[in-house]
Every structure is written in C-alpha cells, then in structure tokens.
N, C-alpha and C positions, 0 to 999 in steps of 0.2 A: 504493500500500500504506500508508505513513506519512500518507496524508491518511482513509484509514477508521479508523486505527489513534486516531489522535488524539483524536476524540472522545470515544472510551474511557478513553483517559489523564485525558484532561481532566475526564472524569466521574467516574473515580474518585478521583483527585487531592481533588477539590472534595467526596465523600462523605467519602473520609476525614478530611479538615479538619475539615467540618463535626460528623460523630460521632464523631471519634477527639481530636478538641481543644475547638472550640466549644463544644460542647453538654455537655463534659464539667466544662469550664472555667465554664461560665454554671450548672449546676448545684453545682457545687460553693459559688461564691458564694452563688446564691440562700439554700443552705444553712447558712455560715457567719451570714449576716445575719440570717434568719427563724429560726432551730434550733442556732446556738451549740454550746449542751449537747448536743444528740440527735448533730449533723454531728461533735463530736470522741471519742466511744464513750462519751458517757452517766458521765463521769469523776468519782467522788466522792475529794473531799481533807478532808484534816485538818491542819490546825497547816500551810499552804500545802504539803503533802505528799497526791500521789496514790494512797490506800488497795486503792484498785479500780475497780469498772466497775457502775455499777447492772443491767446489762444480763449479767455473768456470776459467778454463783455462787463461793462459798469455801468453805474446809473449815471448819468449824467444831467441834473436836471437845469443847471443855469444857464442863463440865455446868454453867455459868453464861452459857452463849450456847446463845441459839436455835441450831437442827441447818437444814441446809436438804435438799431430797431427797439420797440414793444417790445419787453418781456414777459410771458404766463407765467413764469415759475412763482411757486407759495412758497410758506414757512407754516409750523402749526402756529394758532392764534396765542400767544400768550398766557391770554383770560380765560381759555379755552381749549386744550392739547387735541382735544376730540374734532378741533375745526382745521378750518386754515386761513391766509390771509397773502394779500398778495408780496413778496417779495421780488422784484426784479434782478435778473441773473445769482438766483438762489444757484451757487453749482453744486452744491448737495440734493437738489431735488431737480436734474434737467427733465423740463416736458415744456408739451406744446401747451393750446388752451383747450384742445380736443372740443371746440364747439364750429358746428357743418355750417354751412352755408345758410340753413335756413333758421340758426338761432337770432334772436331777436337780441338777445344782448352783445354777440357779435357786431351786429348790424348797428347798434349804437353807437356804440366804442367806433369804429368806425368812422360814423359820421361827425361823432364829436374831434374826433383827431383830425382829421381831413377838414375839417373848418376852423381849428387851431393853425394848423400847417398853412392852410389859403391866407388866413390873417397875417400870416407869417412872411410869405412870400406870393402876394395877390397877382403877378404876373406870370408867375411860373405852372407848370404842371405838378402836382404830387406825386414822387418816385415812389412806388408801390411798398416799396421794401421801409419805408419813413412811417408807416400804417399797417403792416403784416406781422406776425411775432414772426420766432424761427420753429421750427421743429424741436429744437433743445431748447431754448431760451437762454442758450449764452452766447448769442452771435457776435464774437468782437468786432466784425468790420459792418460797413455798409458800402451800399454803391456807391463809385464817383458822380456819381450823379444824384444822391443823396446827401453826400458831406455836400456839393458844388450848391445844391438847393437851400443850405442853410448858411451861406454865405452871407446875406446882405445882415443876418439877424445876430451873428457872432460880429463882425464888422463894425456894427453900429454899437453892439457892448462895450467894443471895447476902443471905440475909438479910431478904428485901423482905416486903412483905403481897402477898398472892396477889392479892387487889381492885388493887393498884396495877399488876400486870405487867400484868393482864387487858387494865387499860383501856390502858395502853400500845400495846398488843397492837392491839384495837380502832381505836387512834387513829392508828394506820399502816396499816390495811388501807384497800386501792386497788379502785374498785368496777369493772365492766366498761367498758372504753373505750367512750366516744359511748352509755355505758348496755345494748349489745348485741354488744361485741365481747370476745371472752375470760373469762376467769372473775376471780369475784374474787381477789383475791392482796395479798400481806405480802414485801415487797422485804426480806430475809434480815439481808442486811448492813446495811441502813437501822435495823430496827432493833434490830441489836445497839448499834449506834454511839446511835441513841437511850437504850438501854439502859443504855451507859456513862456518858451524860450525866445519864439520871435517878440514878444511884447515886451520882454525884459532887457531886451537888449534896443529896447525903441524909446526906451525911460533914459531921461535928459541924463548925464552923466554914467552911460552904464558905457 
C-alpha cells in the first residue's frame, strides 16, 4: 500500500515546491530586478513620502485639480457595518455601480453630472468617460480629451493662461501601449502633481 502511495506523495510534494515556492520565488525576483517600479504597485512619492499609486485613482474634488472618472466603490456605513456608503476609489472594495440602463437613479446621477460639466464648460461636448464610472472604480487616468475639457475650469482656479494648462495637459498624455494596446490616457494624479509644480514655479521669486 505505502509503496503505490508514495509516488504520489512524492509527486506532489515536488509540485508543490516547485509552484507553491520556486516559481513563485524566481518570479518575484525576476520582477524586482527587471520592473522595480511596476513589481512594488507602481508607487508615486513626494518630499521621500508615498502620495499614491499611479495605477489607482483619487478623489479629487477642487476646482483647481483635474476630476478623474465617477467612482461606485463603498465602504461599510460607520453608524451602520450592516450598510454601506459611498466611498470613491475605495481599493479595498473594487466594483462597478452594477445599475442597467434602465435604472432610474443611474439616469439621474447622470443628468445631474452632465449639467454640472455643461456649467463647466458650456461650449464644449461632454467626454463620456467625465460621467461613466469604470468597471473597478479605481480608474487612475482619463481621456485627453477629458483632462483637455476641464481646462478653462482648472485655468481660471488658479490663475494660469488656458494655452499653458492645455499644453500641460498635452505633455502628459500617454499614447496606446506597443502603439495598439489600450486607449490613449492622462494619468490623473501625474498631472495634478505636474500641475503643482508648474504653478510653483510661476510664484514671483520661485
């Protein structure tokens, strides 16, 4: 019995070593050496302090920083563990808003955002992606043409010439990977912190 048994021990013993440690172990190096930055979650700092994660979305709610998409994501309620409540780019809890086409409080939210956004910029089109959550709720970039829509409104915050955010704007947009993978995109955070740096350096004696 113990002699047909064995094999199997043996065999699996020696799988799991190999996939459950080796291979987990030799990739994780390979990783650290070749991908540094990607292998530790993509970490942006400031002043040797870590801000955030190029890889997940913030809130951003003042009207002198770029907005990035709608986030669905919750947290439990406080007052309440049995509820929930909205948190935006919760990355503990990624989801959509899981509500179709035909809910009615989609359809609000909606129209309430799309007639913030027109107040915002009454000449322009609304880029879809400025009104849509994501699938996960931690989209860190938007379209260039999302960041490029909320130019005159960052602009007039802070004081700047509209030509100077534009090209800002421009000069942070990331084109499709390998030229045919994904869309183009404007990493949120990237450049507000951009942002910060061009305004500080436009302050009389910097």
């Amino acid at each position: 019995m113990l002699k047909e048994i064995r094999p199997a021990i043996v065999s699996f013993a020696a799988l799991a070593c190999l996939t459950g440690l080796i291979y987990p172990l030799a990739m994780t190096g390979i990783a650290q050496v070749a991908f540094p930055t990607q292998a530790n979650g993509s970490l942006i700092t400031q002043n040797n302090q870590v801000i955030g994660s190029a890889l997940i979305g913030q809130s951003f709610t003042e009207p002198k920083y770029f907005h990035g998409r709608p986030s669905a994501t919750t947290a439990p309620d406080p007052q309440d563990p049995a509820k929930s409540v909205p948190a935006p780019y919760n990355a503990a809890n990624s989801m959509g808003s899981n509500l179709g086409p035909t809910s009615k409080a989609l359809a609000d939210r909606l129209a309430s955002d799309m007639a913030a956004l027109k107040q915002e910029n009454p000449g322009a089109a609304v880029p879809v992606d400025l009104v849509t959550t994501s699938g996960s709720g931690l989209d860190p970039d938007v379209s260039p043409e999302a960041a490029l829509f909320q130019v005159p409104r960052v602009a007039k915050a802070r004081n700047l010439p509209e030509a100077r955010v534009r090209a800002l704007v421009e000069s942070q947009a990331t084109g499709r990977d390998l030229g045919v993978l994904g869309e183009p995109r404007v990493n949120v955070l990237k450049l507000n912190l951009a942002l910060d740096k061009m305004q500080a350096q436009n302050q009389p004696g910097s």
